[in-house]
Structures are given as C-alpha cells and as structure tokens.
C-alpha positions as semicolon CSV with decimal commas, in nm:
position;residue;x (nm);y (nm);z (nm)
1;X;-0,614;-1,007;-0,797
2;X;-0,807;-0,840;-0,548
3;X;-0,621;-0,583;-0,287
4;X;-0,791;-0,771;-0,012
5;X;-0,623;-1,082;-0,211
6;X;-0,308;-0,901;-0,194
7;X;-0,329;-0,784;0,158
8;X;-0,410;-1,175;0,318
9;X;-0,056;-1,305;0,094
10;X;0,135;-1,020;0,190
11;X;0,040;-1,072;0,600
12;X;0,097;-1,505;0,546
13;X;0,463;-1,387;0,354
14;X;0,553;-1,153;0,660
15;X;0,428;-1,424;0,905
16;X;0,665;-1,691;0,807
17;X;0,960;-1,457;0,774
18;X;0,913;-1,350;1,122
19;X;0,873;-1,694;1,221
20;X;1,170;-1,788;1,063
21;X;1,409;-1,494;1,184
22;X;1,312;-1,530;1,573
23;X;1,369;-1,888;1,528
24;X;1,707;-1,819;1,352
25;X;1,754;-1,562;1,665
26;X;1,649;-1,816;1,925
27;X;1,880;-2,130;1,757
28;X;2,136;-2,246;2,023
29;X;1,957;-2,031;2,314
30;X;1,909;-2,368;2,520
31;X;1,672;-2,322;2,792
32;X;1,611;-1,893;2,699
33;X;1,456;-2,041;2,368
34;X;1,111;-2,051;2,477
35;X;1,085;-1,760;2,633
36;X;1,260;-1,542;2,361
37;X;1,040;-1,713;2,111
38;X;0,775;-1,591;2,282
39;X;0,858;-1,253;2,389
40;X;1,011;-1,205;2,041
41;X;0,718;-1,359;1,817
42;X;0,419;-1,273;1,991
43;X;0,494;-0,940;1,955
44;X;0,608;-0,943;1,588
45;X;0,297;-1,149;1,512
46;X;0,053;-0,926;1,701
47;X;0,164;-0,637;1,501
48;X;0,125;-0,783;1,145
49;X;-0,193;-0,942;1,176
50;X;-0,375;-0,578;1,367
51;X;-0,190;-0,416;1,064
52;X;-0,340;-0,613;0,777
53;X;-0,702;-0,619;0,948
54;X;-0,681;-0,243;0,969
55;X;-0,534;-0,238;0,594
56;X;-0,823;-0,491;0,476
57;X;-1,089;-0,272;0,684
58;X;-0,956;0,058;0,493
59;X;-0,935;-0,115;0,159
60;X;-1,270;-0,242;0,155
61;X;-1,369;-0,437;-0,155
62;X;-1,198;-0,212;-0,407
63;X;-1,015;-0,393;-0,711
C-alpha cells in the first residue's frame, strides 16, 4: 500500500469520526442543531482535508 493510499483512508476514517462525534454533540440540541453542526463540522472538516492535501503534496509518490 502506497503512503498516498494510506494518507486518502486515514483522512475518509477521520472524516466519519468527526461526523459522527458533532452529530453525537448536536443530538437533542432542537433548533441549535444546525447551526452547531455547522459551526462545529465545517471547521473540523476544513482542517483534515487541508492537512491530508498538504501530507499527500509532501509525500509525493514514495512507497
């Protein structure tokens, strides 16, 4: 398996836990759900995916 490979699972893996804990966070929240989703997992999300493109950019194509 490739590090590049490696890289794209680990980022999808992180995705849906951080999908999954600011939903946890945002159960029973009523009409605050949407907008802590939001401020919460936008964020989060933002984060992860500029951190694996600059960890696939510094990896390059090495095995």
């Amino acid at each position: 398996m490739t590090r590049r490979l490696a890289i794209t699972i680990g980022i999808d893996i992180l995705l849906l836990l951080e999908l999954g804990f600011v939903m946890f966070i945002c159960h029973g929240k009523g009409e605050e759900m949407v907008t802590l989703f939001l401020a919460t997992f936008l964020p989060l999300s933002i984060l992860t995916l500029l951190v694996g493109r600059w960890l696939k950019r510094r990896c390059g194509d090495q095995p």
